[in-house]
PDB file of N, CA, C, O and CB in Angstrom:
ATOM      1  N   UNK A   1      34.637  45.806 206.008  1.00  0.00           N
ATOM      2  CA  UNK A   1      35.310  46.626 205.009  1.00  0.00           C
ATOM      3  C   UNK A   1      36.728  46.912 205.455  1.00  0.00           C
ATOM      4  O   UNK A   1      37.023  46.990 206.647  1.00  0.00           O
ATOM      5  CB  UNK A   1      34.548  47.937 204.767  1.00  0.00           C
ATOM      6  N   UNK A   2      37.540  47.055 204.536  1.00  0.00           N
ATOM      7  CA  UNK A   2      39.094  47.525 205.287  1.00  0.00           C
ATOM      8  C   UNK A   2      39.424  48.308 204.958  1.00  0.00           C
ATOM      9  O   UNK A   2      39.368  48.664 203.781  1.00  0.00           O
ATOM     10  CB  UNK A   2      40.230  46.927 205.272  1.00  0.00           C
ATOM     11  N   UNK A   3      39.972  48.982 205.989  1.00  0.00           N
ATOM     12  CA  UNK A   3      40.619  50.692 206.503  1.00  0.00           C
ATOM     13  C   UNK A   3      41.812  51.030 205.639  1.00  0.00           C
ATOM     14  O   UNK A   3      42.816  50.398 205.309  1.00  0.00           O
ATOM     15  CB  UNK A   3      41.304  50.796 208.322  1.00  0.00           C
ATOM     16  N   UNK A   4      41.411  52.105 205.416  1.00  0.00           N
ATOM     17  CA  UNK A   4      42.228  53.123 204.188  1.00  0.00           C
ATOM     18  C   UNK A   4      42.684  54.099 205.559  1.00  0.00           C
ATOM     19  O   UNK A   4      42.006  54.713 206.382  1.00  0.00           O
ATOM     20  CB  UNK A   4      40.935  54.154 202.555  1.00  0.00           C
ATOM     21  N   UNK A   5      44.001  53.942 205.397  1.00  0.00           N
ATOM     22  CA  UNK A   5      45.229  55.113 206.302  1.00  0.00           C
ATOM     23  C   UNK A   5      45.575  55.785 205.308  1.00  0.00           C
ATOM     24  O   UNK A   5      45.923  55.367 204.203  1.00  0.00           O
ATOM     25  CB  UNK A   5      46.772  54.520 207.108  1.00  0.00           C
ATOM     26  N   UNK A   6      45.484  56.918 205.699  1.00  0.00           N
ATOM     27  CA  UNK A   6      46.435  58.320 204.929  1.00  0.00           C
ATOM     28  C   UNK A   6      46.643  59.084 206.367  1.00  0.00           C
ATOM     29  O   UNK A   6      46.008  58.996 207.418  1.00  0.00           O
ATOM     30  CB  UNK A   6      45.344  59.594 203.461  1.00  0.00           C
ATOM     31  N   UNK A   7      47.952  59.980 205.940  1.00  0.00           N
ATOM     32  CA  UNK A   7      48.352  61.206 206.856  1.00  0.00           C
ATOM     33  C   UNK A   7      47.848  62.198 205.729  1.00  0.00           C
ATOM     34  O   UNK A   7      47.546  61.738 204.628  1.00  0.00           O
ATOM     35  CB  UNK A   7      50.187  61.371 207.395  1.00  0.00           C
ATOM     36  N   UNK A   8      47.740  63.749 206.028  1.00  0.00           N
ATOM     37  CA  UNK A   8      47.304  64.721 205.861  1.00  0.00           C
ATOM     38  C   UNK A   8      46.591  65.470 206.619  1.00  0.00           C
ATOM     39  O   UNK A   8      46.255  65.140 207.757  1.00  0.00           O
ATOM     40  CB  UNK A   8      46.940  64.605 205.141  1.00  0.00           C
ATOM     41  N   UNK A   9      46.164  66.991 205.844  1.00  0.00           N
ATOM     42  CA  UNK A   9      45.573  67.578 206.452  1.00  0.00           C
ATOM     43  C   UNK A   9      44.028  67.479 205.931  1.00  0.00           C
ATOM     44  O   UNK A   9      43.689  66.829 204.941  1.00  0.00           O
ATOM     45  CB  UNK A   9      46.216  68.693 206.517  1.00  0.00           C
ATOM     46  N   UNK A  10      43.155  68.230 206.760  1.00  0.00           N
ATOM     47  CA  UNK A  10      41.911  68.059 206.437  1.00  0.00           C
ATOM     48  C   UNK A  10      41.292  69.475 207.282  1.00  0.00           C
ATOM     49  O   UNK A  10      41.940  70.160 208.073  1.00  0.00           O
ATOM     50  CB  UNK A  10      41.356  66.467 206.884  1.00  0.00           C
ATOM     51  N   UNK A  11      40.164  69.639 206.954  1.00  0.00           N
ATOM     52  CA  UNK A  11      39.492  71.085 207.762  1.00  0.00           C
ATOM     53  C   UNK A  11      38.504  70.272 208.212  1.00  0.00           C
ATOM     54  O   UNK A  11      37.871  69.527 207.464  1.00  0.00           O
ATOM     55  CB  UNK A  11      38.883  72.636 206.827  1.00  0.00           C
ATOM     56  N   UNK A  12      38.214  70.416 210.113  1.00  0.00           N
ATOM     57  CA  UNK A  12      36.689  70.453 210.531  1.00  0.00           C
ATOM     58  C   UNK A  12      35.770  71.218 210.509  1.00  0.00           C
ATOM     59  O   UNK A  12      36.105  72.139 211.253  1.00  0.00           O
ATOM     60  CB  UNK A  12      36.507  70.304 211.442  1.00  0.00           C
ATOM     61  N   UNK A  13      34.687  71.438 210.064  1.00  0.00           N
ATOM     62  CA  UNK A  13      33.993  72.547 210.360  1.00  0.00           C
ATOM     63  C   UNK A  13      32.686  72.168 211.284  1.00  0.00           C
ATOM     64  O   UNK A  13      32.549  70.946 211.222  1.00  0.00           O
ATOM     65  CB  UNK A  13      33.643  73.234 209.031  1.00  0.00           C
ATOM     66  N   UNK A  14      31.804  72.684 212.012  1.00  0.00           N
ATOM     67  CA  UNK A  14      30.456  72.707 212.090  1.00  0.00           C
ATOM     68  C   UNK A  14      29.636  72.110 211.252  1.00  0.00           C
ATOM     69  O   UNK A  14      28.761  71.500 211.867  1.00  0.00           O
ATOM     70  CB  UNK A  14      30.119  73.739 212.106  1.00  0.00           C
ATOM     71  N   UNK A  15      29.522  72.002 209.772  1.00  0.00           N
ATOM     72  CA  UNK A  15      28.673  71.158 209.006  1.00  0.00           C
ATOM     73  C   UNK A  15      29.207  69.988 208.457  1.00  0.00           C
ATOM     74  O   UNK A  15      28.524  69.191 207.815  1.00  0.00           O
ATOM     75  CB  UNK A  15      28.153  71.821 208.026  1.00  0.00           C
ATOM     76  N   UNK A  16      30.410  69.851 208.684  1.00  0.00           N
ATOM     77  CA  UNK A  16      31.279  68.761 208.200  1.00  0.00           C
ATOM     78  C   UNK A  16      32.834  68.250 207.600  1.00  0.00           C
ATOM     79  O   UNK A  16      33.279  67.822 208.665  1.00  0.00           O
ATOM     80  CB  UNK A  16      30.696  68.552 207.520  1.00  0.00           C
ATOM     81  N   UNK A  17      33.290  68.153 207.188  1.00  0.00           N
ATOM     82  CA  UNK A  17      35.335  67.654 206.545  1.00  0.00           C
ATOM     83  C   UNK A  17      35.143  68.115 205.393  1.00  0.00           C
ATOM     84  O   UNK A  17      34.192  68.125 204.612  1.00  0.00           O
ATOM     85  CB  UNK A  17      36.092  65.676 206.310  1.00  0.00           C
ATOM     86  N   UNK A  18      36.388  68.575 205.392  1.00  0.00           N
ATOM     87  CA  UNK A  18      36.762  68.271 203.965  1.00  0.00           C
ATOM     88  C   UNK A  18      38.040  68.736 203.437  1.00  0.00           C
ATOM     89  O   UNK A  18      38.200  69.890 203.836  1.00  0.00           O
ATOM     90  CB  UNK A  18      35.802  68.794 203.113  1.00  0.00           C
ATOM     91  N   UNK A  19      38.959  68.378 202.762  1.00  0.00           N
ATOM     92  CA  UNK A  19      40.465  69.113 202.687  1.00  0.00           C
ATOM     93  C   UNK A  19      41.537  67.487 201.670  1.00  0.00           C
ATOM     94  O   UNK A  19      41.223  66.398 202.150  1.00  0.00           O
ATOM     95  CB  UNK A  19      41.247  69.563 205.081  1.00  0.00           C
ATOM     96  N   UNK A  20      42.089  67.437 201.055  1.00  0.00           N
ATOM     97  CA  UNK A  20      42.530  66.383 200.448  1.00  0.00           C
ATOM     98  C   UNK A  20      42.521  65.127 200.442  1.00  0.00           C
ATOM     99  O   UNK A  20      42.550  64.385 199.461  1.00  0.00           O
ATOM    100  CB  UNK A  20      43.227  66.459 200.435  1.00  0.00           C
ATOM    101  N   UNK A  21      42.455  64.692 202.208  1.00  0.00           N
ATOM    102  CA  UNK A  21      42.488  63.635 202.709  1.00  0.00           C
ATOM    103  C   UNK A  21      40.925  62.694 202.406  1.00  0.00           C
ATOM    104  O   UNK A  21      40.778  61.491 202.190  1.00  0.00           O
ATOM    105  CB  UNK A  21      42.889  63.994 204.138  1.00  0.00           C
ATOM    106  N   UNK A  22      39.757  63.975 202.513  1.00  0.00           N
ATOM    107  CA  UNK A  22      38.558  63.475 202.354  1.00  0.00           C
ATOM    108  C   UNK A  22      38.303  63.075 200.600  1.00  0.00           C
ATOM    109  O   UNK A  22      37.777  62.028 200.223  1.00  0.00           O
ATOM    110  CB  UNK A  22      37.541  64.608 203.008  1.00  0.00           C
ATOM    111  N   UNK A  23      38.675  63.882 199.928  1.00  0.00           N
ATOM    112  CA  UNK A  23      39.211  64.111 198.536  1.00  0.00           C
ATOM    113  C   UNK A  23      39.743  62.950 198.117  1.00  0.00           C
ATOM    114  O   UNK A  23      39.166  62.462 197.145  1.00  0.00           O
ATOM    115  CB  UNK A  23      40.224  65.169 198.404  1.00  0.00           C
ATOM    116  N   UNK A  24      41.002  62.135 198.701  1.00  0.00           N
ATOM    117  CA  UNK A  24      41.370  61.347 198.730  1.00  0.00           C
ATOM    118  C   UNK A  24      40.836  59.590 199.081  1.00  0.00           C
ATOM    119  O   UNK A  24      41.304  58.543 198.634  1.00  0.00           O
ATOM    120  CB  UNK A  24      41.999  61.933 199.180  1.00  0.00           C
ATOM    121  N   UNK A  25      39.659  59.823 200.073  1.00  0.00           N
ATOM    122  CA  UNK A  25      38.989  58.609 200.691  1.00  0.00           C
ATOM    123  C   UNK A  25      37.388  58.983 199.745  1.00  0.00           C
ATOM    124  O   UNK A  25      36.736  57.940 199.796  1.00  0.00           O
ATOM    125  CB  UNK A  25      38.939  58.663 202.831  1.00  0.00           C
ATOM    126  N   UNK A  26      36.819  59.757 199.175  1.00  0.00           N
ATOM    127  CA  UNK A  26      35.711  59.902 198.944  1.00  0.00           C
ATOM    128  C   UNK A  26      35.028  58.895 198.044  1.00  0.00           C
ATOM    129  O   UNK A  26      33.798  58.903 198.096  1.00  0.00           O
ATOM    130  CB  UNK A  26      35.662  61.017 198.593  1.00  0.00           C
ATOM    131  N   UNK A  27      35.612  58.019 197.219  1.00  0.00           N
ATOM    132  CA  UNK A  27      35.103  57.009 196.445  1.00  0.00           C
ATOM    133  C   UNK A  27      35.065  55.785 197.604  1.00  0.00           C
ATOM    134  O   UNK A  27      34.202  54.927 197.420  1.00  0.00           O
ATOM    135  CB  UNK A  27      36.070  56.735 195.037  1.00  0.00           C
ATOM    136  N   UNK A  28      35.778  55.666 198.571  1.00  0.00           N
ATOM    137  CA  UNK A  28      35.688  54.423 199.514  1.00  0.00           C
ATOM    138  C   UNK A  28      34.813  54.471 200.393  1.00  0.00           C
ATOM    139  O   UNK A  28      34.328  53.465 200.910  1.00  0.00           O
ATOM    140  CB  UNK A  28      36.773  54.125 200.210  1.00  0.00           C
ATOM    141  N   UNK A  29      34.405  55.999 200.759  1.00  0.00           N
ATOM    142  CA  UNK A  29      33.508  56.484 201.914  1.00  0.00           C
ATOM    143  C   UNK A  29      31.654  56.097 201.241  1.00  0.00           C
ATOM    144  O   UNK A  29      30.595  55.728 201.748  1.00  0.00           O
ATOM    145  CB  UNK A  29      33.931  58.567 202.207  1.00  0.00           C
ATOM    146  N   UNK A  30      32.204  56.501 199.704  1.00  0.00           N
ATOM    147  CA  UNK A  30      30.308  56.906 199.157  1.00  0.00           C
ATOM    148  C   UNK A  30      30.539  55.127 198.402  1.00  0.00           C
ATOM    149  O   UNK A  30      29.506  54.855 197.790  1.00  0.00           O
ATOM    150  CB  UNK A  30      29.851  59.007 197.344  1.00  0.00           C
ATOM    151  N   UNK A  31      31.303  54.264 198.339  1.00  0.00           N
ATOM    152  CA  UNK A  31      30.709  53.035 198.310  1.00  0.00           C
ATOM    153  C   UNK A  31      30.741  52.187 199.574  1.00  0.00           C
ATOM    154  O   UNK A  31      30.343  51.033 199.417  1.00  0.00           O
ATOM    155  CB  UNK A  31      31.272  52.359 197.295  1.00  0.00           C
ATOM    156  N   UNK A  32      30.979  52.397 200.310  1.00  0.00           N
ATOM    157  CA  UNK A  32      30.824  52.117 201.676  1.00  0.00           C
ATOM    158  C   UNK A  32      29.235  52.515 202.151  1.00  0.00           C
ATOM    159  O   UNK A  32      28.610  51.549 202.591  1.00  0.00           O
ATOM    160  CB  UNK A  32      31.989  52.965 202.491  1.00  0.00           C
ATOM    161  N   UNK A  33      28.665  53.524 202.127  1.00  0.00           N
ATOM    162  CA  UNK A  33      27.786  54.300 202.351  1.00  0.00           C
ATOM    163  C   UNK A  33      26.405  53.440 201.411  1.00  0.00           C
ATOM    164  O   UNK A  33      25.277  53.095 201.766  1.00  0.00           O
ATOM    165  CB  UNK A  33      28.347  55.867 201.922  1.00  0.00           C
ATOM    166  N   UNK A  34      27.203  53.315 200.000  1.00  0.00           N
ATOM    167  CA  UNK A  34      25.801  52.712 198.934  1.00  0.00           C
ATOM    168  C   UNK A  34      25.559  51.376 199.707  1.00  0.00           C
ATOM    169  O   UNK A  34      24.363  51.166 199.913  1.00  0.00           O
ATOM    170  CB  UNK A  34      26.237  52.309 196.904  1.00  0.00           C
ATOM    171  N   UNK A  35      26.560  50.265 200.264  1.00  0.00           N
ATOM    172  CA  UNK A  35      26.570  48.946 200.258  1.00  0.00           C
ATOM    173  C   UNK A  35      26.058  49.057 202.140  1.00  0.00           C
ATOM    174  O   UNK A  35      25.074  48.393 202.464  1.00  0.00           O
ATOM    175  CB  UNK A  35      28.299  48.146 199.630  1.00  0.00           C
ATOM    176  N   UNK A  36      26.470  49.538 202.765  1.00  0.00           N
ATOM    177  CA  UNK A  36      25.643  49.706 204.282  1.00  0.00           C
ATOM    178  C   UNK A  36      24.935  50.474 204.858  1.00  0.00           C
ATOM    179  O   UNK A  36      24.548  50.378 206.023  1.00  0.00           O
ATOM    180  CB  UNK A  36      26.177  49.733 205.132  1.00  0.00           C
ATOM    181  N   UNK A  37      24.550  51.851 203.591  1.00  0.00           N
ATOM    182  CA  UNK A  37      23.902  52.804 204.438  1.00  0.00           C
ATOM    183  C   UNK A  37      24.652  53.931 204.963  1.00  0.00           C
ATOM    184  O   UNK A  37      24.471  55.111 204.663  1.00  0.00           O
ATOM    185  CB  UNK A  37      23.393  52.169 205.476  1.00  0.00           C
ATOM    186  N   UNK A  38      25.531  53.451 205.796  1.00  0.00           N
ATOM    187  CA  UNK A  38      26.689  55.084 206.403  1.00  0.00           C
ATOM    188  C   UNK A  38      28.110  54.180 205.962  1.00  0.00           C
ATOM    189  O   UNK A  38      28.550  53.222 205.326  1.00  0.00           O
ATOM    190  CB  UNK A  38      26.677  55.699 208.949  1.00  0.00           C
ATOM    191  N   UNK A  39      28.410  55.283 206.822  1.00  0.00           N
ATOM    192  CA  UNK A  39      30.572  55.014 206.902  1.00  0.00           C
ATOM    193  C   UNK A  39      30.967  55.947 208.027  1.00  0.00           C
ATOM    194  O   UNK A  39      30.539  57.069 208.297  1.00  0.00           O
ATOM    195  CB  UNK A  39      31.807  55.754 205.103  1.00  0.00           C
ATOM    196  N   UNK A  40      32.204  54.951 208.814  1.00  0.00           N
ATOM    197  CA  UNK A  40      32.704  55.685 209.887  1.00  0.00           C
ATOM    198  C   UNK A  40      33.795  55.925 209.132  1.00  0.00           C
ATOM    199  O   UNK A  40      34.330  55.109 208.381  1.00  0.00           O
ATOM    200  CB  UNK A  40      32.871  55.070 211.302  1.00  0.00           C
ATOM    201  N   UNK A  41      34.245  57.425 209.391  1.00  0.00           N
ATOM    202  CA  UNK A  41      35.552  57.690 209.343  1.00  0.00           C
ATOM    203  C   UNK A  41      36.228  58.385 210.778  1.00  0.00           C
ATOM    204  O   UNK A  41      35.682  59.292 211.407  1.00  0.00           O
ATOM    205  CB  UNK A  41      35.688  58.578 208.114  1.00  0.00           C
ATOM    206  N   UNK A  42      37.471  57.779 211.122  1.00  0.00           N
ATOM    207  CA  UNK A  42      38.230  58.150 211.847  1.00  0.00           C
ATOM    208  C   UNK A  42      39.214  58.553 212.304  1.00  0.00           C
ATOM    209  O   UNK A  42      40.176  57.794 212.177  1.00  0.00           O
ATOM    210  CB  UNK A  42      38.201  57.930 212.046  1.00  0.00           C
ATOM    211  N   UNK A  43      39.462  59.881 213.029  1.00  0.00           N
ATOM    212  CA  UNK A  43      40.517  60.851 212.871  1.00  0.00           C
ATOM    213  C   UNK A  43      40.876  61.059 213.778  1.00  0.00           C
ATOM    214  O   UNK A  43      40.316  61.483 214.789  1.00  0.00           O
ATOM    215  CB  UNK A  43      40.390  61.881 212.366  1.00  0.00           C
ATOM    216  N   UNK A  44      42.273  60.693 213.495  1.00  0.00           N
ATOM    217  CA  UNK A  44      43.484  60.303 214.482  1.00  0.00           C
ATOM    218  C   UNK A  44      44.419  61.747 214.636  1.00  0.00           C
ATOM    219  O   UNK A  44      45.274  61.778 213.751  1.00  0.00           O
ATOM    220  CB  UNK A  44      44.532  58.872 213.726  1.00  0.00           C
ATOM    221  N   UNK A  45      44.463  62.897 215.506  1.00  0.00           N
ATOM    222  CA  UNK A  45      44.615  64.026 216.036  1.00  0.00           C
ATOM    223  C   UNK A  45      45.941  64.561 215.654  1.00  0.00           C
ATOM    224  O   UNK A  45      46.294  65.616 215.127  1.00  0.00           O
ATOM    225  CB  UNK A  45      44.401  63.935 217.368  1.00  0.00           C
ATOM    226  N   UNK A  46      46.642  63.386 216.131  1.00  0.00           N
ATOM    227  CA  UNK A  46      47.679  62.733 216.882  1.00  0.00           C
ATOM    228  C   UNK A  46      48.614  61.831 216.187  1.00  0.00           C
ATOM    229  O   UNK A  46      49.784  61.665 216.533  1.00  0.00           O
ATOM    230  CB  UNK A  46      47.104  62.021 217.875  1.00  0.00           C
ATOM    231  N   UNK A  47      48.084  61.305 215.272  1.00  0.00           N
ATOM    232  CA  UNK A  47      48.927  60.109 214.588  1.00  0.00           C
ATOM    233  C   UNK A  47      50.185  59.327 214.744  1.00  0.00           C
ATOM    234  O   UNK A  47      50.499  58.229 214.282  1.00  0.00           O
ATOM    235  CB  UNK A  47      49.147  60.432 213.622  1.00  0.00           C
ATOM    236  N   UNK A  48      50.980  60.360 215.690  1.00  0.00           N
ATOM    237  CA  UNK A  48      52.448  59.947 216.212  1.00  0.00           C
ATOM    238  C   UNK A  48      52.723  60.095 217.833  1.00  0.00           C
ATOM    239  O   UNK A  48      53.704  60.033 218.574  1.00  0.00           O
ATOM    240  CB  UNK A  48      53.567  60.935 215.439  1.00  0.00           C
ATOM    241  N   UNK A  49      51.602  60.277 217.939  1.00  0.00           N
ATOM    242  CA  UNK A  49      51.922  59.915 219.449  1.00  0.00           C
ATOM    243  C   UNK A  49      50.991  58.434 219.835  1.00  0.00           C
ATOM    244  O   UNK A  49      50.365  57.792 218.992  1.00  0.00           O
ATOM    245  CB  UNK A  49      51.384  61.402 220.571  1.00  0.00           C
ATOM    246  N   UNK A  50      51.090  58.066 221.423  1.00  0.00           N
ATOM    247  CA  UNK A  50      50.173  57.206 221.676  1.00  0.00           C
ATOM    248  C   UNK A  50      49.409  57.526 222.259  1.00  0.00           C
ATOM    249  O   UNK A  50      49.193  58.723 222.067  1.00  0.00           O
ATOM    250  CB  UNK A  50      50.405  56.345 222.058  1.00  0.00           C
ATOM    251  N   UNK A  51      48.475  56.881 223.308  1.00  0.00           N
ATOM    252  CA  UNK A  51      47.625  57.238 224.357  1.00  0.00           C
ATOM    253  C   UNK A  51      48.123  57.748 225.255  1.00  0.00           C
ATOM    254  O   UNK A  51      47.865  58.863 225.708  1.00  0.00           O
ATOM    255  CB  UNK A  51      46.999  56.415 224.823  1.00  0.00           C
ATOM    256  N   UNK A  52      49.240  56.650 225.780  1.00  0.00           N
ATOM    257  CA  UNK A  52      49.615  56.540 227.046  1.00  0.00           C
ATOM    258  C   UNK A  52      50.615  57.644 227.078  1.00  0.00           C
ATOM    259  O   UNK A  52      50.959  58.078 228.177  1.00  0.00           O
ATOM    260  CB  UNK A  52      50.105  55.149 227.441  1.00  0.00           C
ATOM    261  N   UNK A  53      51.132  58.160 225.945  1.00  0.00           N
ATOM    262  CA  UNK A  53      52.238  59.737 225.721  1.00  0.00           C
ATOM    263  C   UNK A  53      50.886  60.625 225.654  1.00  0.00           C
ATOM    264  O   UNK A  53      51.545  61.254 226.482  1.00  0.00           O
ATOM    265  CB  UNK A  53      53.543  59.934 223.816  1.00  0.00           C
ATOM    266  N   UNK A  54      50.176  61.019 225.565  1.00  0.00           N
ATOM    267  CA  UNK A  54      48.946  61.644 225.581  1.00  0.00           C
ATOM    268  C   UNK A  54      48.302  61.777 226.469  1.00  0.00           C
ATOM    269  O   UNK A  54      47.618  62.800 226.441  1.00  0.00           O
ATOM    270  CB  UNK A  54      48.275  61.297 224.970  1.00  0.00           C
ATOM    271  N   UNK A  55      48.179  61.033 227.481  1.00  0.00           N
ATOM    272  CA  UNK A  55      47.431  61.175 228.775  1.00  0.00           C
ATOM    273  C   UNK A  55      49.000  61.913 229.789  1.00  0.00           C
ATOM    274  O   UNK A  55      48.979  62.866 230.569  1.00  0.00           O
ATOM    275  CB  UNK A  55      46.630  59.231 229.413  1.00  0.00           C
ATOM    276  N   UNK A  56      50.422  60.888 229.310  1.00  0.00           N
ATOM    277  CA  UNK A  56      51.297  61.552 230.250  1.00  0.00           C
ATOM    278  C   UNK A  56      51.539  63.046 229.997  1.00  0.00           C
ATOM    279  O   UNK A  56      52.163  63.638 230.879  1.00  0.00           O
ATOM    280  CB  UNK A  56      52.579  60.860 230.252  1.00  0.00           C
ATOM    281  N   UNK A  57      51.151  63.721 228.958  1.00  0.00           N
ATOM    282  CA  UNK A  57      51.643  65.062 228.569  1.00  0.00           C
ATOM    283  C   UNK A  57      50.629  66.123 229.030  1.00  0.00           C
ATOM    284  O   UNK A  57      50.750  67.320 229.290  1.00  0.00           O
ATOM    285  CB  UNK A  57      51.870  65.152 227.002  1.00  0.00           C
ATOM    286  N   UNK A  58      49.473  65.181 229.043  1.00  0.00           N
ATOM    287  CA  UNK A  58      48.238  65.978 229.752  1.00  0.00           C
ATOM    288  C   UNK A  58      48.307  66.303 231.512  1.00  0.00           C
ATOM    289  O   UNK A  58      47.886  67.313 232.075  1.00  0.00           O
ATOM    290  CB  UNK A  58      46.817  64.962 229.470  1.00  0.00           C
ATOM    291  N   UNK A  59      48.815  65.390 231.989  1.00  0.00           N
ATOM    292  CA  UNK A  59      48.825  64.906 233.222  1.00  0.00           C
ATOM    293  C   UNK A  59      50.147  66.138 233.496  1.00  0.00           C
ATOM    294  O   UNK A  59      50.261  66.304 234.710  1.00  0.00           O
ATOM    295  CB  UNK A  59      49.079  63.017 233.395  1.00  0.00           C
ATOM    296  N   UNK A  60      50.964  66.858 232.843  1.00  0.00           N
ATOM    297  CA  UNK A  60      51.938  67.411 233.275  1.00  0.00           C
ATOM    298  C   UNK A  60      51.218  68.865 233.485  1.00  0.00           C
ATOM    299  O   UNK A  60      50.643  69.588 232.671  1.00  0.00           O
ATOM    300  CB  UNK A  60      53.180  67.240 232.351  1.00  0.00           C
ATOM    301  N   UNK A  61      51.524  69.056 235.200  1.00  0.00           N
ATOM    302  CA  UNK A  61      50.819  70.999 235.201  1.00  0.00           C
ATOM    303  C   UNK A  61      51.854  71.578 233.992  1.00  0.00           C
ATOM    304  O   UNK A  61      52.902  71.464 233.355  1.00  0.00           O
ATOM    305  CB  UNK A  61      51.229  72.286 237.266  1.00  0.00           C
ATOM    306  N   UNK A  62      50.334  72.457 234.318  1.00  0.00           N
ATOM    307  CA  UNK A  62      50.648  73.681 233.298  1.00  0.00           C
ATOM    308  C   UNK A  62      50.883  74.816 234.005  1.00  0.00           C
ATOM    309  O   UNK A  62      50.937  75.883 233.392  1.00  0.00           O
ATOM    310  CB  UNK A  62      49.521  74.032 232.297  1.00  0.00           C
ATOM    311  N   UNK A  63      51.023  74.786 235.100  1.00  0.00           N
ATOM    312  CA  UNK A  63      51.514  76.509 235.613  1.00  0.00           C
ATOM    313  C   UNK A  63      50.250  77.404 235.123  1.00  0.00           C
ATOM    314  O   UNK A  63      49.047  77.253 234.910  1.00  0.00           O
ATOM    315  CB  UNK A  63      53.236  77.241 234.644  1.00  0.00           C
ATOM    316  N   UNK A  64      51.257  78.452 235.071  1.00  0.00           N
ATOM    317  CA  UNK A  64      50.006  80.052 234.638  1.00  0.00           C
ATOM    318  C   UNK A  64      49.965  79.860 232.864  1.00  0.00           C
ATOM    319  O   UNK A  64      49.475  80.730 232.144  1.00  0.00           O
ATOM    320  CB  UNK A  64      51.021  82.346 235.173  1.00  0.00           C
ATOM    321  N   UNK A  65      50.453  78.816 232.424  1.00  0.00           N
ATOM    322  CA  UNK A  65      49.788  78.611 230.790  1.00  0.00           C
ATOM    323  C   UNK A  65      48.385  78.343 230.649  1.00  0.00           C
ATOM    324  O   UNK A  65      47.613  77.574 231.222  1.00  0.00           O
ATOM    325  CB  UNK A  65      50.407  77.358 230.003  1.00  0.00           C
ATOM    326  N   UNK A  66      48.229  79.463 229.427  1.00  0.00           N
ATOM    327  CA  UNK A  66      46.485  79.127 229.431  1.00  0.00           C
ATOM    328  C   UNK A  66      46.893  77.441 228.930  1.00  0.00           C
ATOM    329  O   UNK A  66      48.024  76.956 228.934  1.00  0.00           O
ATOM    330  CB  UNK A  66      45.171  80.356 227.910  1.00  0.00           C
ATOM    331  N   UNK A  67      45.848  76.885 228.593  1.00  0.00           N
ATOM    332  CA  UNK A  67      45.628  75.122 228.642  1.00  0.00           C
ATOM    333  C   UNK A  67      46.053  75.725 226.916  1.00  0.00           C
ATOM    334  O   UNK A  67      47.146  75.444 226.424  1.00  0.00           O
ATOM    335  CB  UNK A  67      43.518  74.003 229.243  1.00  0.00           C
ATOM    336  N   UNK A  68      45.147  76.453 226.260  1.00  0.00           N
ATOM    337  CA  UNK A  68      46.088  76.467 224.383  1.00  0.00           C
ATOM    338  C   UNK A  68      47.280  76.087 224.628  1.00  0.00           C
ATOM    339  O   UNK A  68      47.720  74.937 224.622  1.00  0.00           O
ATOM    340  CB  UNK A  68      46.392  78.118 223.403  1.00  0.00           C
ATOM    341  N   UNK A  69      47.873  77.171 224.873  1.00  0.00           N
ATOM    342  CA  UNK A  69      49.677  77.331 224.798  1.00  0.00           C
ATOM    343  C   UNK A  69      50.280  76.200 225.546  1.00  0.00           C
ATOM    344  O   UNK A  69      51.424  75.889 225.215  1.00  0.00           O
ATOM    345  CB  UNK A  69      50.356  78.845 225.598  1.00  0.00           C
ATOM    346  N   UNK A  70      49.479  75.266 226.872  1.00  0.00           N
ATOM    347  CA  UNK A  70      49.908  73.958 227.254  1.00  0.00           C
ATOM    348  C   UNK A  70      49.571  72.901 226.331  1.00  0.00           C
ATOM    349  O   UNK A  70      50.484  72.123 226.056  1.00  0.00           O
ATOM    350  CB  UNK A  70      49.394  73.631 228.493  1.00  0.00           C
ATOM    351  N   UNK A  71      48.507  72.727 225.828  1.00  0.00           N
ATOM    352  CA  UNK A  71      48.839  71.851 225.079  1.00  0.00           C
ATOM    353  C   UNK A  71      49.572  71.779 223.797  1.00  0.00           C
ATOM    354  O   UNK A  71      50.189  70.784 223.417  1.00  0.00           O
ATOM    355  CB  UNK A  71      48.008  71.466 224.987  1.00  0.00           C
ATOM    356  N   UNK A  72      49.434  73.208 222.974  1.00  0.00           N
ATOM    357  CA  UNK A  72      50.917  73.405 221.687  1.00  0.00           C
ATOM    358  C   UNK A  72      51.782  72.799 222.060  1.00  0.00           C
ATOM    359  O   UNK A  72      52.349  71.958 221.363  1.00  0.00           O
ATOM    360  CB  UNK A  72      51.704  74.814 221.377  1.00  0.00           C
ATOM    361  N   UNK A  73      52.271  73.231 223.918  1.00  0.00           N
ATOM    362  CA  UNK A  73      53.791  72.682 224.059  1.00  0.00           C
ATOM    363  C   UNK A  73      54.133  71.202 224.118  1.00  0.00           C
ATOM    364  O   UNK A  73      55.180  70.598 223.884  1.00  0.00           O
ATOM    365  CB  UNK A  73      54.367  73.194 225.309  1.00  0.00           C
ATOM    366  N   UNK A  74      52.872  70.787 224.518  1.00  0.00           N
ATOM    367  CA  UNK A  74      52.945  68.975 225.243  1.00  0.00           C
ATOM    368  C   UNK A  74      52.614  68.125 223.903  1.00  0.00           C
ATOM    369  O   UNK A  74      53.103  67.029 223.630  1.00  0.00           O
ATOM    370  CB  UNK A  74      51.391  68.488 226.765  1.00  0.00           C
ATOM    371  N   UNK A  75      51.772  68.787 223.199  1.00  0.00           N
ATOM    372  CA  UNK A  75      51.380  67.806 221.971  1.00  0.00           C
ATOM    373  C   UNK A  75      51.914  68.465 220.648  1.00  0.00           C
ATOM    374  O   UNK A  75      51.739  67.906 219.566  1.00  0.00           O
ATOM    375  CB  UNK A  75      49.640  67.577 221.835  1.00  0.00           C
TER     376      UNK A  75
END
């Protein structure tokens, strides 16, 4: 099957997504779902960074910052 990209926002919760983006993919997700059974969807945190800027921003101490307020600043 081929991958549908959108940017937006979306809400996680405990029982599951949902916020425009899902709104937006939901006819590709529930025929995906009729024709194999499930559907992966995958959510990219991050979208503009890479890994390798992601592991280096992690990798930078944080001093007396709680890890929240370190990662706001790094990511």
């Amino acid at each position: 099957a081929g991958q549908a990209l959108r940017l937006g926002e979306c809400v996680l919760t405990e029982t599951g997504v949902e916020g425009s983006l899902v709104y937006a993919l939901s006819a590709q997700i529930r025929e995906q779902i009729n024709r194999q059974g499930s559907a992966v969807v995958q959510i990219d945190l991050l979208p503009g960074k890479t890994l390798p800027d992601v592991q280096k921003a992690l990798n930078k101490p944080r001093g007396s910052r709680s890890m929240a307020k370190h990662l706001h600043s790094q990511l």
